[in-house]
ChimeraX commands (.cxc) that place a marker at each C-alpha (Angstrom):
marker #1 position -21.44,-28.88,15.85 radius 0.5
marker #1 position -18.08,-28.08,14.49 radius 0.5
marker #1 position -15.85,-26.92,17.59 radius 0.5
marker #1 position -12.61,-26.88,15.61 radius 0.5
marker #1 position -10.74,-23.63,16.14 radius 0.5
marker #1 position -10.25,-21.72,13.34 radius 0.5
marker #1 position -6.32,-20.73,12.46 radius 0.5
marker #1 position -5.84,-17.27,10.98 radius 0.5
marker #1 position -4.34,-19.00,7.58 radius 0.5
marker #1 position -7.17,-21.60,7.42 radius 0.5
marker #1 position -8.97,-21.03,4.28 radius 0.5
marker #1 position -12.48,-18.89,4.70 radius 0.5
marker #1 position -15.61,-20.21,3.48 radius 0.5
marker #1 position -14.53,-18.88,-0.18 radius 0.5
marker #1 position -10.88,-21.09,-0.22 radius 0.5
marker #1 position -9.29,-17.63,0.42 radius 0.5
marker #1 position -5.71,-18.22,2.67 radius 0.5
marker #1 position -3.78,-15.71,3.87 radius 0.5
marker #1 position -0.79,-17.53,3.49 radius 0.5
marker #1 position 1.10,-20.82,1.91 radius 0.5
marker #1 position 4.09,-22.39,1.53 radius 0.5
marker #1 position 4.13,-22.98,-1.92 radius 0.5
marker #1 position 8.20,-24.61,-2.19 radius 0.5
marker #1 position 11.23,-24.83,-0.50 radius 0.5
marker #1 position 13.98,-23.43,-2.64 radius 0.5
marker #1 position 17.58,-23.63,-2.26 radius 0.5
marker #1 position 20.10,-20.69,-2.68 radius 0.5
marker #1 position 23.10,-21.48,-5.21 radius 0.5
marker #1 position 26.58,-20.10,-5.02 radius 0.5
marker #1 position 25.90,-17.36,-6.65 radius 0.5
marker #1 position 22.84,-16.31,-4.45 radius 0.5
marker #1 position 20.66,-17.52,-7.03 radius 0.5
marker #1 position 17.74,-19.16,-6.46 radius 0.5
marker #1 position 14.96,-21.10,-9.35 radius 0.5
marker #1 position 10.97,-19.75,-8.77 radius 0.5
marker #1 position 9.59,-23.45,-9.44 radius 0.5
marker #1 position 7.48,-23.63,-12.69 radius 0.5
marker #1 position 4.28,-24.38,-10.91 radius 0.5
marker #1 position 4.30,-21.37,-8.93 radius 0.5
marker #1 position 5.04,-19.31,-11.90 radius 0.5
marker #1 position 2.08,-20.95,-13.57 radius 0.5
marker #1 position -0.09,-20.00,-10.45 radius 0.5
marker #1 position 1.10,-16.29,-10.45 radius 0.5
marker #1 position 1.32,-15.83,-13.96 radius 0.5
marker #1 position 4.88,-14.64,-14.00 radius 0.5
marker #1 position 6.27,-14.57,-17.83 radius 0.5
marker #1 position 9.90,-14.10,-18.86 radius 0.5
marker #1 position 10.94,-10.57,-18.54 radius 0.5
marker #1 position 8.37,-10.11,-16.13 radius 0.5
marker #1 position 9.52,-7.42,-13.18 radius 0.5
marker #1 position 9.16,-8.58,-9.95 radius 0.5
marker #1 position 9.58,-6.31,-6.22 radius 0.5
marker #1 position 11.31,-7.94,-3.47 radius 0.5
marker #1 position 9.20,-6.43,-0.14 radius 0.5
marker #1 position 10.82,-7.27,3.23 radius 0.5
marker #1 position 9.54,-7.09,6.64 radius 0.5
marker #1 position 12.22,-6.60,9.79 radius 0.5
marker #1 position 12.03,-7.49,13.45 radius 0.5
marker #1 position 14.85,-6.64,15.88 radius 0.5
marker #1 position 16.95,-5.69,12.96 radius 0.5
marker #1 position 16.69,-8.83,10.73 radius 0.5
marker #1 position 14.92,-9.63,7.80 radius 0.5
marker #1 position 12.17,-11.95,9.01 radius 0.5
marker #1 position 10.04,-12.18,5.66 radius 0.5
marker #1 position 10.20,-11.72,2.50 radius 0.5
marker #1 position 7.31,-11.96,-0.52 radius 0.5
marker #1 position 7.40,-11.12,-4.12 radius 0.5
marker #1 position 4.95,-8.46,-5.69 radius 0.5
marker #1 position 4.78,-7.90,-10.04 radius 0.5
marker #1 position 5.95,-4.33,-10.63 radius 0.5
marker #1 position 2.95,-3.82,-12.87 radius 0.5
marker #1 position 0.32,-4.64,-9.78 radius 0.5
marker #1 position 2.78,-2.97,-6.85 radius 0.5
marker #1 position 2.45,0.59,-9.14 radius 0.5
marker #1 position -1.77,0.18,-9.39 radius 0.5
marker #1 position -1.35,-0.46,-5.66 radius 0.5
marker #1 position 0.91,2.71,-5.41 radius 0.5
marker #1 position -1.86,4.40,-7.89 radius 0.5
marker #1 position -4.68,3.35,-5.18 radius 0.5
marker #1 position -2.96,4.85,-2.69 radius 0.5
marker #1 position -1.51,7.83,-3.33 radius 0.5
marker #1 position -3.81,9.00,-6.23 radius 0.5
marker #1 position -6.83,10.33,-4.16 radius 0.5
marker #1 position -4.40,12.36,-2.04 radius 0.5
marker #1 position -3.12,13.71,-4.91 radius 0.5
marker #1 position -6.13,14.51,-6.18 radius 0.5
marker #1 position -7.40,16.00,-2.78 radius 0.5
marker #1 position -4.25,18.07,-2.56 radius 0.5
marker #1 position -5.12,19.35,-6.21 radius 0.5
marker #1 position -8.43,20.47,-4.77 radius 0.5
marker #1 position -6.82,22.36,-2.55 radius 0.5
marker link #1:1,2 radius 0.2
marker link #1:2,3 radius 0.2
marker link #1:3,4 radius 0.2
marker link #1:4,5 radius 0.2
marker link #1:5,6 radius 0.2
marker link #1:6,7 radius 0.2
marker link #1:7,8 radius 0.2
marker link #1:8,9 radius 0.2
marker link #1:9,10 radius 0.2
marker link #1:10,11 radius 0.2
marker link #1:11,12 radius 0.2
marker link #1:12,13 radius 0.2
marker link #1:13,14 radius 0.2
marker link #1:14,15 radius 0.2
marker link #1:15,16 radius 0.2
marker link #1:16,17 radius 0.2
marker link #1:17,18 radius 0.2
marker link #1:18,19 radius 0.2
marker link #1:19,20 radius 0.2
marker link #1:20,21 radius 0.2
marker link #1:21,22 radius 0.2
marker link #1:22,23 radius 0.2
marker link #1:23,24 radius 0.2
marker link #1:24,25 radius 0.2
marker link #1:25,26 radius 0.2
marker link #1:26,27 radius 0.2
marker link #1:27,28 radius 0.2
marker link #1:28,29 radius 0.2
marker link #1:29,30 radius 0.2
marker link #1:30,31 radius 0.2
marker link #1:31,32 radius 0.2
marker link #1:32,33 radius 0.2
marker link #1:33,34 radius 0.2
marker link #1:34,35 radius 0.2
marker link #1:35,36 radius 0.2
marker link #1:36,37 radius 0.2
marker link #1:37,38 radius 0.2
marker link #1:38,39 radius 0.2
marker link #1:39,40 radius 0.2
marker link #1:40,41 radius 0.2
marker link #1:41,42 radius 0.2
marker link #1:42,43 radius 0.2
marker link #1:43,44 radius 0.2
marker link #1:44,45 radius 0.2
marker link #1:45,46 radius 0.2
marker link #1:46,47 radius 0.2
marker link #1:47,48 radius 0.2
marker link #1:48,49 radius 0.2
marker link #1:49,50 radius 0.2
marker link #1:50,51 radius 0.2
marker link #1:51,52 radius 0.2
marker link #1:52,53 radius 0.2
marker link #1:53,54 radius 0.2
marker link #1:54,55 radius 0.2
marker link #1:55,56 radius 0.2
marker link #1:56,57 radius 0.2
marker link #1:57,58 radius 0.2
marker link #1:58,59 radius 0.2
marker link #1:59,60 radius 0.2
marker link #1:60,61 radius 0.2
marker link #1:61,62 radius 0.2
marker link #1:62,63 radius 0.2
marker link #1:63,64 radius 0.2
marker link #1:64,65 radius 0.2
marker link #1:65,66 radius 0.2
marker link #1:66,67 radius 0.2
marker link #1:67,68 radius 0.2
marker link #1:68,69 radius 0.2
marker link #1:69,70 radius 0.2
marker link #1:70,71 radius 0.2
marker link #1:71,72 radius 0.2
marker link #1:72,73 radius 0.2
marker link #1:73,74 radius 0.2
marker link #1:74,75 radius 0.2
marker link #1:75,76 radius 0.2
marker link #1:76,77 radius 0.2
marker link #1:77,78 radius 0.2
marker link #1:78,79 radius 0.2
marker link #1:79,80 radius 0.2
marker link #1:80,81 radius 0.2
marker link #1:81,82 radius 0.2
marker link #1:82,83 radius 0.2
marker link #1:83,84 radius 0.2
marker link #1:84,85 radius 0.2
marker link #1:85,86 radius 0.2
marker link #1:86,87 radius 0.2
marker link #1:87,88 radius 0.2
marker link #1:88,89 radius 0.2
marker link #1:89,90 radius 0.2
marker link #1:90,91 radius 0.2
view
C-alpha cells in the first residue's frame, strides 16, 4: 500500500503538473533575459510570436510571474466574457 503523500504539483495519474521549473535564467544589463530553446520547443513559441507577461502580488511585491501567448490569453478572454455578452444581448 502506497502511503506516500501526495504534493499538490506531483503529477496526477495522467502526468498532468501544476507546476515546473523548467530553467533558471539570468537577467542581462539591459533587463534582458534568453527563453531557453527547449522551452520554446515545448511551448511552441515561434519568432514574432506575442507573448503576455501575467503577475501575481502579495504585500505589494511581485511574487510570480508566468508567460501566456496572446493568441490563447484572447480565446481565454473569448471564454469568458463571450456568454455574458451574449446573455446581456438577450436581455
Amino acid at each position: 500500500m502506497n502511503t506516500k503523500k501526495k504534493n499538490k504539483c506531483d503529477p496526477d495519474d495522467q502526468g498532468n503538473c501544476c507546476c515546473n521549473i523548467e530553467a533558471v535564467m539570468t537577467v542581462d544589463d539591459r533587463g534582458q533575459m534568453v527563453l531557453p530553446k527547449e522551452v520554446r520547443a515545448k511551448a511552441d513559441i515561434k519568432p514574432g510570436d506575442k507573448l503576455a507577461l501575467v503577475t501575481w502580488e502579495e504585500n505589494g511585491q511581485i511574487c510570480c510571474m508566468t508567460l501566456i501567448k496572446a493568441d490563447q490569453l484572447s480565446n481565454m478572454v473569448k471564454g469568458v466574457l463571450g456568454p455574458i455578452m451574449r446573455s446581456l444581448n438577450e436581455t
